[in-house]
Every structure is written in structure tokens, then in C-alpha cells.
ZADO-1210 file (C-alpha; in nm, 4 decimals, padded with zeros to 6 digits):
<atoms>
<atom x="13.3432" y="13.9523" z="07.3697" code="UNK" pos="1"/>
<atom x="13.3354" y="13.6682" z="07.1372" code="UNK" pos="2"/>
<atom x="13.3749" y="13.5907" z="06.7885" code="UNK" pos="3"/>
<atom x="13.0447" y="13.5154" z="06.7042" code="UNK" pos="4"/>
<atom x="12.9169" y="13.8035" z="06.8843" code="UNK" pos="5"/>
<atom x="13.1095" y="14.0394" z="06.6214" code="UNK" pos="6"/>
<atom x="12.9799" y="13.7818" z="06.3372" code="UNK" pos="7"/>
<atom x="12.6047" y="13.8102" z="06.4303" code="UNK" pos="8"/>
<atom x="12.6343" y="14.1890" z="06.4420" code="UNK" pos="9"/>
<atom x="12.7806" y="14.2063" z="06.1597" code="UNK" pos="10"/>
<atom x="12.5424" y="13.9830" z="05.9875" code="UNK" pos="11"/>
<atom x="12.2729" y="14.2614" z="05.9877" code="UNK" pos="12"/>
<atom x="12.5270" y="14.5137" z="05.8720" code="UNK" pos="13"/>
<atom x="12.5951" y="14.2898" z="05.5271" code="UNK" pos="14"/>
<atom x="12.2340" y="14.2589" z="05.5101" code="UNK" pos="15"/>
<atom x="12.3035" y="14.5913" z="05.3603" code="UNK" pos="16"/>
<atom x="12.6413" y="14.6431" z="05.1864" code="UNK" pos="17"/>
<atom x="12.7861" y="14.8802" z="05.0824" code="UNK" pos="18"/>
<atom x="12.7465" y="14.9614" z="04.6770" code="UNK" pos="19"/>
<atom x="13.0349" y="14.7132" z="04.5153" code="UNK" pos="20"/>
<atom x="13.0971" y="15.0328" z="04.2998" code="UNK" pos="21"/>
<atom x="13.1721" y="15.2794" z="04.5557" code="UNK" pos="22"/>
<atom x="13.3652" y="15.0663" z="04.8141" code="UNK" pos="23"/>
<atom x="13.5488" y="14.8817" z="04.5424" code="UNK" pos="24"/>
<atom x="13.4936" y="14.5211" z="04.5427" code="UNK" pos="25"/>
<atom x="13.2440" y="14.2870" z="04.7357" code="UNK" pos="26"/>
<atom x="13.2194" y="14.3982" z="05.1379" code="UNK" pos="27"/>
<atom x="13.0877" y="14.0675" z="05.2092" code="UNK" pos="28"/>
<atom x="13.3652" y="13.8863" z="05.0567" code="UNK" pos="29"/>
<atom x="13.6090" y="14.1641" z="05.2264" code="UNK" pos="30"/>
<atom x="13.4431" y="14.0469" z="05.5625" code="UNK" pos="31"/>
<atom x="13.4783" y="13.6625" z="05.5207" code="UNK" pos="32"/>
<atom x="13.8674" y="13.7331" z="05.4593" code="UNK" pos="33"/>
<atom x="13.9060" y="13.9912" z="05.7332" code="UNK" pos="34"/>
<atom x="13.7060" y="13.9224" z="06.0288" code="UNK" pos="35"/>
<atom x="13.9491" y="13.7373" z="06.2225" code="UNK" pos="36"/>
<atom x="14.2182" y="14.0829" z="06.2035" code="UNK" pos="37"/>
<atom x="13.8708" y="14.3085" z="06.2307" code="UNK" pos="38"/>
<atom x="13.8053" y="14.1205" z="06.5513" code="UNK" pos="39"/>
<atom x="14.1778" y="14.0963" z="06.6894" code="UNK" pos="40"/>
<atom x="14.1785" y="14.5018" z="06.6274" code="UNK" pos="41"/>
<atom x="13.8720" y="14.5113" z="06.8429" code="UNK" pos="42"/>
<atom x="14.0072" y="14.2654" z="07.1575" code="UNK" pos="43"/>
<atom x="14.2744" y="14.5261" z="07.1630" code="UNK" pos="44"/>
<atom x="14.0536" y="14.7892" z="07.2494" code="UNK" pos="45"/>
<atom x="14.1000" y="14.8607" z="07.6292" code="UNK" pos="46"/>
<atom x="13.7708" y="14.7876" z="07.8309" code="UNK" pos="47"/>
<atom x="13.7511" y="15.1677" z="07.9819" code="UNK" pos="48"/>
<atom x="13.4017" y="15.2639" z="07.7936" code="UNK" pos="49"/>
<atom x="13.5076" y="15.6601" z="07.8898" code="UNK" pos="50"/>
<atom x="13.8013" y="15.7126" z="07.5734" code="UNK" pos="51"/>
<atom x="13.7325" y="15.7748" z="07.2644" code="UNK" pos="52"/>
<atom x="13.7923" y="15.5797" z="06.9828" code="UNK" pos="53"/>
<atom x="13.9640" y="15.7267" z="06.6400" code="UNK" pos="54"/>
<atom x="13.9133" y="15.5144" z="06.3609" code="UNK" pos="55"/>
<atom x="14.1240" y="15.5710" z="06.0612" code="UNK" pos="56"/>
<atom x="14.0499" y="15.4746" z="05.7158" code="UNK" pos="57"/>
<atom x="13.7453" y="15.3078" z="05.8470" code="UNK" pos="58"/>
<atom x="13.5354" y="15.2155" z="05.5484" code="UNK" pos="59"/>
<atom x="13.3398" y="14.9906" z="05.5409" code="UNK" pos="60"/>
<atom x="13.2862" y="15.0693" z="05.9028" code="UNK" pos="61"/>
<atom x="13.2599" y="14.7516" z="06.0791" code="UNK" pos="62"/>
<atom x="13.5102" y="14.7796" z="06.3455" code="UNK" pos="63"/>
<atom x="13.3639" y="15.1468" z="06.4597" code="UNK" pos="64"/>
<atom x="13.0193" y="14.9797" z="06.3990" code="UNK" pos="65"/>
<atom x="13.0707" y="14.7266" z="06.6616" code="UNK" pos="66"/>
<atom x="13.2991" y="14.9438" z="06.9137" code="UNK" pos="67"/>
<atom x="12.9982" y="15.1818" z="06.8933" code="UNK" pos="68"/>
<atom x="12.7456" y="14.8941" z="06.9726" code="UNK" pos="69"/>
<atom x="12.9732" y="14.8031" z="07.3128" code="UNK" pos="70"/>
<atom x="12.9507" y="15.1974" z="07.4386" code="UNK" pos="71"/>
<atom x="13.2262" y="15.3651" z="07.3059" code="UNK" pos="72"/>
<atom x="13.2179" y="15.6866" z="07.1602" code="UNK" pos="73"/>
<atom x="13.3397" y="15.6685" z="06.7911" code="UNK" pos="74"/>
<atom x="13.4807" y="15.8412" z="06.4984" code="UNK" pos="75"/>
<atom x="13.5709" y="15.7560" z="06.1989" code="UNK" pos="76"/>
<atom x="13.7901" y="15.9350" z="05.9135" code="UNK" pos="77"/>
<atom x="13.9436" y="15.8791" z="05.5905" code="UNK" pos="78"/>
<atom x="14.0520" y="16.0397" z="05.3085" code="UNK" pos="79"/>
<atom x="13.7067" y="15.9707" z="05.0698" code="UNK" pos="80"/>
<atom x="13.4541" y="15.9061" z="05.2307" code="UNK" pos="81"/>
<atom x="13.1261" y="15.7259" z="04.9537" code="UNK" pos="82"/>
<atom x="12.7963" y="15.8565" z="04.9949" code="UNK" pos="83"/>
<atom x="12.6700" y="15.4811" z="05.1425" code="UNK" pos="84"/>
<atom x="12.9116" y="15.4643" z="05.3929" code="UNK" pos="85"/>
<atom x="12.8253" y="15.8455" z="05.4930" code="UNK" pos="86"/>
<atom x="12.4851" y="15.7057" z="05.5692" code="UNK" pos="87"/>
<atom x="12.5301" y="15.3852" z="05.7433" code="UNK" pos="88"/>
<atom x="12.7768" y="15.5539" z="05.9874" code="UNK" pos="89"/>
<atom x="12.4851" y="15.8030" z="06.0215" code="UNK" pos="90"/>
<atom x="12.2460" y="15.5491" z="06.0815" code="UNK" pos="91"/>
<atom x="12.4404" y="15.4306" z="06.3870" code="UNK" pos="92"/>
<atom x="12.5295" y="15.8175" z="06.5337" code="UNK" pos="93"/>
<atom x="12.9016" y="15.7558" z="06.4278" code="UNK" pos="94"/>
<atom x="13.0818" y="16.0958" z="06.2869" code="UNK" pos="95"/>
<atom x="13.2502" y="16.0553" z="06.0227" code="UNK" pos="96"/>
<atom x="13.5063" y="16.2668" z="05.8851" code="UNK" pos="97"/>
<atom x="13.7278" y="16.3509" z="05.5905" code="UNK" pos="98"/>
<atom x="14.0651" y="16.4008" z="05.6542" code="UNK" pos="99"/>
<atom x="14.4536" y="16.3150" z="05.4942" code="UNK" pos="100"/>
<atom x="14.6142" y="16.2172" z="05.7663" code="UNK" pos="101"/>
<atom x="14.9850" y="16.3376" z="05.5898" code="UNK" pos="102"/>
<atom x="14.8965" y="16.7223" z="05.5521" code="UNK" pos="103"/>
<atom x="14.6076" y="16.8082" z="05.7623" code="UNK" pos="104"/>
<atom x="14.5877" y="17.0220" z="06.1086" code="UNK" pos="105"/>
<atom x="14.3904" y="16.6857" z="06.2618" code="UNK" pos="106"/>
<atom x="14.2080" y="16.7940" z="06.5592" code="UNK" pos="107"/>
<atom x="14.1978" y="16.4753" z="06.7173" code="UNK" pos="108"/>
</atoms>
């Protein structure tokens, strides 16, 4: 997995970003100044497609996005989870979950 494999996938996803509003600032600015750590998270990922992958405090999704692409079965959760990001994660079969992390029973 490259670089620009994560960039072109991720080019489609900022096609359609998330509302400024609700995810508090510009995603695709948040993108150009974190894609190098968003893609060093994902080269940690071991290469056994059969675990499953927790991500915390996911939004706006693109590391679970792209983990999901390469086979892996994904979750995401967080503490708020916005209406758009509800939907894109839906779009790409990814559950995603509300949880606090400090106080909740978490089941995973």
C-alpha cells in the first residue's frame, strides 16, 4: 500500500465532505495536514485481513474508510457522532457507534 493509493481514495471521499458546521472546520484542509499520520496509522495495521479493526474517535472517517476498502472488518466510535458522518460510514457498511470511552461498559 502506497501513498497515493490512500490519496486517490480519498479523493472521492472529499468529493463529498463532511458539513464544515458539523465536523468543525474544513475536512479537506484537515486531510492536506493529516494524511501523512492518517497513512502511517494505516501501515501499522497488521496485514491479517481476519481481526477486526476498532476505530476510536474516527470522524471524519478516513482511516476506517480505507481499512474497510483493503478487507477489514471495521468499526468506528466516538463520543458524538454528526448526522453526515452517520451516513457516509453507512454508505460504506461501516458501524458506527457512540460511546465515552472513560465511563462506558465497551463491548469491544
Amino acid at each position: 500500500m502506497r501513498l497515493r493509493e490512500f490519496e486517490s481514495m480519498m479523493k472521492e471521499v472529499m468529493e463529498n465532505p463532511l458539513d464544515d458546521d458539523e465536523f468543525g472546520g474544513s475536512e479537506v484542509e484537515y486531510f492536506r495536514i493529516s494524511k501523512h499520520r492518517q497513512f502511517h496509522t494505516i501501515s501499522l495495521i497488521p496485514r491479517d485481513r481476519n481481526i477486526k479493526i476498532l476505530d476510536i474517535g474516527s470522524e471524519p472517517g478516513h482511516i476506517a474508510i480505507f481499512v474497510k476498502t483493503l478487507g477489514y472488518d471495521v468499526t468506528t466510535a466516538s463520543v458524538n457522532l454528526v448526522s453526515s458522518f452517520k451516513q457516509r460510514m453507512s454508505r460504506y457498511d461501516i458501524s458506527a457507534d457512540i460511546i465515552n470511552i472513560e465511563t462506558d461498559n465497551v463491548k469491544y
